[in-house]
Each structure stands twice: as C-alpha cells, then as structure tokens.
C-alpha positions in Angstrom: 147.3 68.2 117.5 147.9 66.7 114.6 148.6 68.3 110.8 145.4 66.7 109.9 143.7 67.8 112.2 144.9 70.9 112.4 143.9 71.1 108.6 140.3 70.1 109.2 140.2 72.3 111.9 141.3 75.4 109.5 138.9 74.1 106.9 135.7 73.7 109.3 136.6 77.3 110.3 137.1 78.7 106.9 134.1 77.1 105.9 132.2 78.6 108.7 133.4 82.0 107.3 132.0 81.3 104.0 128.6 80.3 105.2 128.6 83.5 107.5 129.5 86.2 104.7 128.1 84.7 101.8 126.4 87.7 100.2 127.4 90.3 102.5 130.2 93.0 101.5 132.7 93.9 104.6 131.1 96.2 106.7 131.6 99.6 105.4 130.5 101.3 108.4 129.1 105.1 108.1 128.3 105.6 104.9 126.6 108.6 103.0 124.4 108.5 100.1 124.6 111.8 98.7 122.1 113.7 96.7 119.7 111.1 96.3 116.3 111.3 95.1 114.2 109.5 98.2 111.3 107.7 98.0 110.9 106.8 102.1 107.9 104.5 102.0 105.3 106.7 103.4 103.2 107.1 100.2 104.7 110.9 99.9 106.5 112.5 96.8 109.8 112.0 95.5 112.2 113.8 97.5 114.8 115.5 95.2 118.7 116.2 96.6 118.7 114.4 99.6 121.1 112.9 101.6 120.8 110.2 103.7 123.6 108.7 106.8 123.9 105.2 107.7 125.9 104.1 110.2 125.4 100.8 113.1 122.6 99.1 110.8 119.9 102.5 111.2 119.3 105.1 109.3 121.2 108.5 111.4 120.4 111.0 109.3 117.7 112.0 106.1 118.0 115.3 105.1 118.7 117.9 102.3 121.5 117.7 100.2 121.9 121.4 100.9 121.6 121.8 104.8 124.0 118.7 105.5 127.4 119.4 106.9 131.5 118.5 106.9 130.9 117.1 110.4 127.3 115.0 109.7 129.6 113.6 106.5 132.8 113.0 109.6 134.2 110.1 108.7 131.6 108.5 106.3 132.0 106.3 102.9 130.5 109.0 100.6 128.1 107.1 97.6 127.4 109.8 95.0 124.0 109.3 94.3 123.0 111.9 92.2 120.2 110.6 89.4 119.4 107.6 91.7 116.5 106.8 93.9 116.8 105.9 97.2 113.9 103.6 99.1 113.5 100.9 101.8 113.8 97.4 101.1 110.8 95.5 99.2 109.0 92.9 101.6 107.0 89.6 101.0 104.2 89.2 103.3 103.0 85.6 102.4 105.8 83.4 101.7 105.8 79.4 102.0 109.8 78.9 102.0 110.4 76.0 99.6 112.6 73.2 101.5 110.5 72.1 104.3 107.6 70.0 102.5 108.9 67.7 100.4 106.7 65.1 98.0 107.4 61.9 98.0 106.9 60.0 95.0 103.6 58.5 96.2 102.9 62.2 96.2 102.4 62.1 99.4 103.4 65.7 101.5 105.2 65.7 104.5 108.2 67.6 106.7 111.8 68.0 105.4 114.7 69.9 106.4 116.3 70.7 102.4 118.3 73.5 103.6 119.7 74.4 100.0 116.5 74.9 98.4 115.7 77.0 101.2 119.2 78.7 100.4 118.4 79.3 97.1 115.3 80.7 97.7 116.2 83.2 100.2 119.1 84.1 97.8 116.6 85.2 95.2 114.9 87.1 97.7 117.8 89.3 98.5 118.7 89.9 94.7 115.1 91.3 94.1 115.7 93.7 96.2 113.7 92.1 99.2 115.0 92.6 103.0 111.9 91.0 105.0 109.8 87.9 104.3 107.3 86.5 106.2 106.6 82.9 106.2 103.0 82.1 106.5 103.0 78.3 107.2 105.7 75.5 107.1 107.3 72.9 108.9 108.3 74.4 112.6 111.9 72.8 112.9 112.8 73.8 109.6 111.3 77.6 109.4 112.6 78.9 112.7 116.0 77.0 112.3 116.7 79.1 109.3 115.3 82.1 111.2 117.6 81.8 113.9 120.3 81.6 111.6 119.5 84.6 109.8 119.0 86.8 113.1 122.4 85.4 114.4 124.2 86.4 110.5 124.8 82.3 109.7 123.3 82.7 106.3 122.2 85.9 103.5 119.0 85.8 103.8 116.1 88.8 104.1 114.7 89.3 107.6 113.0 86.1 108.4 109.5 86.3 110.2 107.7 83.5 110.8 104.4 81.5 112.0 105.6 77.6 112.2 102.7 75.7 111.9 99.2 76.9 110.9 96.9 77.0 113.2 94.0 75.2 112.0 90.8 72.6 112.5 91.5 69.4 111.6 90.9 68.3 107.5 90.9 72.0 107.3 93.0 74.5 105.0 96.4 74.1 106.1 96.1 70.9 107.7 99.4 68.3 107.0 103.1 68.5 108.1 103.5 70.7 111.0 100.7 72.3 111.3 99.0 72.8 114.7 95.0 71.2 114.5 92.9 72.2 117.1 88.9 70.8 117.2 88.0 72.2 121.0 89.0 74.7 123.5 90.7 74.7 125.8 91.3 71.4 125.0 93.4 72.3 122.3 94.9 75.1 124.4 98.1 72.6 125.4 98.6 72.4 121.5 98.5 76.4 120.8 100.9 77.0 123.7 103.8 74.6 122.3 103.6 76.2 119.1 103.6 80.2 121.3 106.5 79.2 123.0 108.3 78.9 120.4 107.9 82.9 119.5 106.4 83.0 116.0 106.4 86.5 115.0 102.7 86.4 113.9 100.2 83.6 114.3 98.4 81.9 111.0 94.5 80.4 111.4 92.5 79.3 108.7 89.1 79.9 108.0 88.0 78.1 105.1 85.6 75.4 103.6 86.2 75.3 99.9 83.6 74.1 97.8 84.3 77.0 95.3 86.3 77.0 92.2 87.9 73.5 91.8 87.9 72.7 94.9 86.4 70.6 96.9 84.0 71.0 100.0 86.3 70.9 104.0 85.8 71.4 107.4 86.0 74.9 108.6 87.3 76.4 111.7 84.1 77.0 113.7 83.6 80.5 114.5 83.3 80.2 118.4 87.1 78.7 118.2 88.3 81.1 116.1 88.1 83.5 119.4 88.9 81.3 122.0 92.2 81.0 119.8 92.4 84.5 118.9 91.7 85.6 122.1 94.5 83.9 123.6 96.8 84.3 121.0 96.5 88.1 121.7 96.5 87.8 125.4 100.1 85.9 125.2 101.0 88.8 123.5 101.2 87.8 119.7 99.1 89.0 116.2 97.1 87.0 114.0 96.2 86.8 110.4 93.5 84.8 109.1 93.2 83.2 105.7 90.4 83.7 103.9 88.9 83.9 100.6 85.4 85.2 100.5 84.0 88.6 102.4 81.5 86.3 104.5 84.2 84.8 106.6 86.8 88.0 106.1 84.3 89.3 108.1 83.7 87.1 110.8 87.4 87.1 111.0 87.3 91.0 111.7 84.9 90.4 114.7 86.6 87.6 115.8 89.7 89.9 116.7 92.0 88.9 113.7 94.7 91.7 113.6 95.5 91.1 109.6 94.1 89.0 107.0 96.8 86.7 104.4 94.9 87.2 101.5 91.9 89.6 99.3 88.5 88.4 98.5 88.6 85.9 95.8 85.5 84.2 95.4 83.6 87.5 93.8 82.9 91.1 93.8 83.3 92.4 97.7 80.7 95.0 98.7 81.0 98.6 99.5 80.1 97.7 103.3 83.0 95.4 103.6 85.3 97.9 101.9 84.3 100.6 104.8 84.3 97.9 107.4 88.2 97.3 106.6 89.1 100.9 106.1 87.2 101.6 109.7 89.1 98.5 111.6 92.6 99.2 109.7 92.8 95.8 109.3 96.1 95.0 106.8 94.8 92.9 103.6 98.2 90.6 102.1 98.0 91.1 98.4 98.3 87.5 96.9 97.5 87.7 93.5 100.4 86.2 92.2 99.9 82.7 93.3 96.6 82.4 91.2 98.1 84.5 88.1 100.9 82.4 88.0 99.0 79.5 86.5 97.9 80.8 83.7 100.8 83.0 83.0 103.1 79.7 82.7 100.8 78.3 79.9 100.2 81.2 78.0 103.1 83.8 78.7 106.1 81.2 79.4 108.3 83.6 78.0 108.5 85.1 80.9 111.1 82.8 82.5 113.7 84.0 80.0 113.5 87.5 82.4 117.1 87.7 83.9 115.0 87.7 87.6 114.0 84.5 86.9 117.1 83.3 85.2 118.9 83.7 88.2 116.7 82.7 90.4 115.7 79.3 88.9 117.7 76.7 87.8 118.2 75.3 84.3 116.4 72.5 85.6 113.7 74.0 87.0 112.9 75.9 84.1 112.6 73.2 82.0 110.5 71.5 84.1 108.3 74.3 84.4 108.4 74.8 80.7 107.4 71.6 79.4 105.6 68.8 82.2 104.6 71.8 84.9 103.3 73.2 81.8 101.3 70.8 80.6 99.6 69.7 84.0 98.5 73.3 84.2 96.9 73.6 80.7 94.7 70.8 82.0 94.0 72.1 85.1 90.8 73.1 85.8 92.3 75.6 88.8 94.0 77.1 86.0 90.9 78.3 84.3 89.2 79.2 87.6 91.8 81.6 88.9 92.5 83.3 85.6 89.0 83.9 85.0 88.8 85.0 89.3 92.2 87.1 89.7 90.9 90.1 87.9 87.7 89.9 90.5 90.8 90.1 93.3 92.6 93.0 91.6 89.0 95.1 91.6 88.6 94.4 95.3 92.0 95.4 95.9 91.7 98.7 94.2 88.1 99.5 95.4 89.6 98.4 99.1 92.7 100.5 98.4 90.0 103.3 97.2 88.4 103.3 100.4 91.1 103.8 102.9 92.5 100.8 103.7 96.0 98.8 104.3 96.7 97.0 101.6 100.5 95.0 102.0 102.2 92.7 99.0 102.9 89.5 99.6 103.0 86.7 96.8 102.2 83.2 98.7 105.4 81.8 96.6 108.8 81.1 97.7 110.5 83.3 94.9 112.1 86.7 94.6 110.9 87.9 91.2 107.4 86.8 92.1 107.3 90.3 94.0 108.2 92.4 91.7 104.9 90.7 89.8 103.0 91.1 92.4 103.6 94.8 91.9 103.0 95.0 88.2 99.9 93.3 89.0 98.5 95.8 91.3 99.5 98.8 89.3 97.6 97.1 86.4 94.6 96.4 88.8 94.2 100.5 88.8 96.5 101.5 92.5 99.2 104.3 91.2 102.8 103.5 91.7 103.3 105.9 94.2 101.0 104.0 96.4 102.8 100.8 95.9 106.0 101.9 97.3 104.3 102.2 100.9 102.0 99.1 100.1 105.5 97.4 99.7 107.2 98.4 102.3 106.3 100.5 105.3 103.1 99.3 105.2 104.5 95.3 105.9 106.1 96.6 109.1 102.4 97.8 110.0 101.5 94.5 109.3 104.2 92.6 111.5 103.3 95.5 114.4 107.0 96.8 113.7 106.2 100.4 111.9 108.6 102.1 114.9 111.2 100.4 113.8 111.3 99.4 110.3 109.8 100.0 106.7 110.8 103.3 105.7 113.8 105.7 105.5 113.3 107.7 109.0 115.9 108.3 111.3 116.2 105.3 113.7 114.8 103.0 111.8 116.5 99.9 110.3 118.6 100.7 107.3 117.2 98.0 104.9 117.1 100.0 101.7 117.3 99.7 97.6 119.3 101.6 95.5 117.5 102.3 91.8 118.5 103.8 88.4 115.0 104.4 87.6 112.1 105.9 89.5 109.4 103.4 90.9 106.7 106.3 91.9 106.4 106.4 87.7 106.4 102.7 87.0 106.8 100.7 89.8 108.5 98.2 87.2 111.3 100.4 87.6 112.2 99.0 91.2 113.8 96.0 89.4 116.6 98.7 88.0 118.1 97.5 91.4 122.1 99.4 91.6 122.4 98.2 95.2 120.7 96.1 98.0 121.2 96.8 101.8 120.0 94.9 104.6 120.8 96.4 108.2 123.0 98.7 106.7 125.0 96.4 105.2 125.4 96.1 101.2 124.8 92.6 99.9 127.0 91.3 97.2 124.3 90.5 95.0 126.5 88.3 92.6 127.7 86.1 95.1 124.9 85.5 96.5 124.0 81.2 96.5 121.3 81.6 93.7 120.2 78.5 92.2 120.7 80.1 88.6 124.3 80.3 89.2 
C-alpha cells in the first residue's frame, strides 16, 4: 500500500471516529449518582437523598441514600449529587426533522437527503435535555437512514422513532413527498405494506378537511378506510396516531381503533363527553401547542431568540432570517392571527382533558430542541402543575410509543436516559432547562461538542 493511501486510509478511519463519538464522553461505565433528589417520571413527589446506580445503559439500582452499601457502590464512578435533581430524559412526541423536505425556489416541496441540517437539529435536541424524538412524517429514505444510524451509535442524536411517510387520502393533510396516499382498500393495501415493512415504530393517518381557520377546504380520509387501515396496521402488529384538529373526527378516530392522537382539539371548546370519552379509552393526546404559538411569539416576543437555547441551537443566519423576512411574512399572515387567537382554546382543552383523567404527552410538531422546553412553559401556563409535567414529558411518551416497560422513568431496568438539574422542575418546570448533565443509555453526552448549528 501506498503512503497515500495509507494516509487516506488513517484519515477515512479517524474520521469515522469522529462521526461515531461526536457528543458522547468515553464510557464511564458504573456510575453512582449519590444523594440525589429524584424526580422518576411517575407524577410522584420529589424524592429526597437518593441514590441511583447505572451501569450497561439501565438503570441497576434506585434507592436511599441511607440503605445503599460499600458493595452496591463496588467499583462505580461516584457523582456527588447532593442539592441536584435527578429525572429521565425529556421527549418530543411530534417532531418533523428538518433536512428531508427541501423548497425549491419555485417553492415547490419535495424529498431531500440534507443530512447536516438534520445534524444540527438532532444536536439541539440532545443539549435540551431531550433523549427520545419521534418523527411524525418525513421523507422515508431520509428519516429511517438517520434512525438506523443512531440505533447503530453513527451519530449523537436522541432516540429516533419514526413513521416514514404519512399515511393519508390523496389531496389530503399530509399528502407530498413521501407520503403514502391511499383512496381504496385493499387496493391500497400493496401501498401500506411497503411502507410496514420497513418497521416504523408508530404509524401516522390523517383525518382532516380544513376549511377552518385560514385554511382552505381538502379531502378527508373517509371514515370506512380509516379502519380498514387501522385495522391492519394493528393486526401487523404496529400502533397508530391520528391527526386531528376538532373533537368530531378525534372521535371517530377513537372508534376507528386509533391507539394515540398527534395533536389536542383546536378548532374550539371540547365538551365534557369527549373529555370522559378519552380518559375512559386511555387514549394518549400529543401536546402541540407550540407550533401554533410560535407565530405570534416571533412577531411580538422576538426577543426570545436571544435565549442561550436558541442561540445555540440556531445559526446567526437563521436568526436573522427569522428576525427580519420570516418576521414580516408572519405579521401578515392571517394563520398568525387565527392560531394566536385559537392556542389558548387548546391549552383549556388540555387542562380540562388533563383534569379528567387522561394521557396527555408533549410533543412540539417542530424540529428544535428549545421548542420543548416551551412546550412546557406553555402547559404550566394553561393551568397543569409542574409536577404533572414531568410524567407528561417523559414516562408518559414511552406509554405513547407502547414502550413504558422499558423506558421513561428512573426504575430499575429501565433505560438510563436521564437529566441532571440545578434546580427543581416539580416547582417550575422552567427549571428543567438548569440542565448540569445529559445521559442517553447511560452514557453522558458532551453537550459542548455537540454539532449545534450555533457553534
């Protein structure tokens, strides 16, 4: 071989290296937070003087401060802990990754592959404090290639779930690049197969006809399709969530068989029936306030890009744009003035639905870290106490992805994904920015060199 290529060879591999452990600090193996005050995700009090054992990416031991031993602590990387809270990592259950639909400058939408704003995104993710995303619609190739990456440790990234394309009826909601439109069963059944085979994690339909708001009138999924598809969905052994927007078809969604629905009632005041109905089924409600909130927040409140989340997480460029022509489309917009005047009606629901029993679980339907920790000031200003909010964001997204036996709060055998604070969120859940330390299958990320795209 020769020098040259020997050198290239070195360089592919040390690159390869990079890639891999960007983000990531080496392994530390066991490792002990001591005397920790733990908030596990299961909506229960703080618990004070705890320790908590790590070790082969799961939690192996949560107990008292007092009752733990010389040999539980055998040969562990002790964290003194004392004065810091201790709870599981922060998910994002309605994320549409940024990086596979690109705009062309027709404006016209259709599938990419830019892996670097993908990066960046996912990057932002992690240094919010959030282990587990799940991506609600994007282009196939694009969404599950980064997925596999992530499961196999190619990139820092949270947890990456995934639907691939929406399921949806043609002209519908969610209808363009990658999606999977479907007008008749079982004709369409060929089409929903090629998207099951590919294993998405959860399964998103669309039931949805507009003509609310500023937007216009579309074809809806018809309701007899809706179970076929559900129905086989379920029977090949995946879940479902539906989007939706007002309580009629939330409801037709329930009786269709729809394990989870991506986002609250929008389109007004949801009744006291519907609110029973959800708490009776268990069916888990994603969040989504943010994405509608965010208009108006930008053209009133732009100050709130200069928040050291958002710093890092955007870059100069970005902000600018979003400062100035971003800006000024939105003051226009009449979507802008529908949704400020509608996202209080959500937060209501949310509360009265949270009221009544039922599974509320955050998600933002952005492609941005900080956008989560939003979404939780935004809840805890719709009425819903903090304490709540730490199971809303976090155990209670593994009930929505059917993984609550292995994942979303501090129990032994569970996945160590987990956030270390200064400051205690079941007060003011704005304290679970105060972020010490991320870990992510019992691994600490190196927050600062993480890929962020305000680096």
């Amino acid at each position: 071989m020769s020098l040259t290529s020997l050198r290239s060879l070195c360089l592919g591999l040390l690159a390869a290296f990079v890639t891999t452990n960007a983000g990531f600090a080496a392994d530390a193996g066991k490792m002990a937070f001591e005397r920790v005050h733990l908030v596990d995700g299961r909506g229960g009090p703080v618990q004070a003087e705890m320790t908590v054992i790590v070790e082969g990416g799961r939690f192996t031991l949560v107990k008292p401060a007092a009752l733990v031993t010389a040999a539980d602590l055998a040969g562990a990387q002790r964290i003194d802990s004392r004065g810091r809270y201790l709870m599981p990592g922060l998910v994002d259950m309605h994320v549409h990754l940024d990086g596979g639909v690109v705009v062309t400058a027709e404006g016209l939408r259709q599938a990419g592959n830019d892996r670097a704003r993908g990066a960046a995104a996912l990057a932002s993710y992690l240094y919010a404090g959030v282990t587990s995303i799940y991506d609600a619609g994007n282009v196939p190739d694009y969404i599950f290639g980064l997925r596999d990456d992530e499961r196999a440790g190619r990139i820092a990234a949270p947890r990456i779930f995934a639907t691939g394309g929406i399921v949806t009826y043609p002209g519908s909601h969610g209808s363009g690049p990658g999606s999977v439109d479907i007008d008749a069963w079982p004709a369409g059944r060929e089409r929903l197969d090629a998207l099951l085979a590919r294993r998405p994690d959860v399964v998103k339909l669309t039931l949805e006809e507009r003509g609310w708001g500023a937007r216009p009138m579309i074809p809806a999924l018809p309701d007899d399709l809706l179970r076929s598809l559900i129905r086989r969905i379920n029977e090949a052994g995946f879940r479902t969530t539906v989007h939706v927007s007002s309580e009629l078809r939330a409801t037709q969604a329930i009786f269709a068989a729809a394990d989870t629905l991506a986002h609250p009632v929008i389109q007004g005041p949801a009744s006291e029936q519907y609110f029973r109905l959800l708490a009776a089924k268990g069916t888990p409600v994603v969040t989504t306030l943010t994405i509608g909130e965010n208009y108006s927040r930008l053209v009133e409140h732009p100050e709130y890009l200069d928040e050291p989340l958002y710093r890092k997480s955007l870059s100069a460029e970005q902000i600018r744009t979003l400062r100035s022509s971003t800006r000024d489309e939105w003051r226009e917009s009449l979507w802008t003035h529908w949704m400020k005047l509608m996202t209080p009606v959500a937060m209501k629901n949310l509360r009265k639905l949270h009221e009544s029993g039922g599974v509320l679980v955050l998600g933002t339907d952005q492609t941005l870290g900080p956008a989560v920790h939003r979404e939780l000031e935004l809840l805890q200003q719709a009425g819903i106490p903090p304490l709540a909010l730490t199971r809303i964001a976090t155990l209670n997204g593994a009930i929505f992805l059917g993984r609550a036996e292995q994942a979303g709060s501090i129990e032994v055998g569970k996945e160590a994904d987990a956030l270390l604070l200064s400051k205690d969120p079941t007060k003011d859940i704005r304290n679970a920015r105060e972020i010490e330390q991320v870990m992510k299958a019992g691994k600490l990320i190196d927050r600062e060199s993480l890929p962020l795209a305000g680096r």
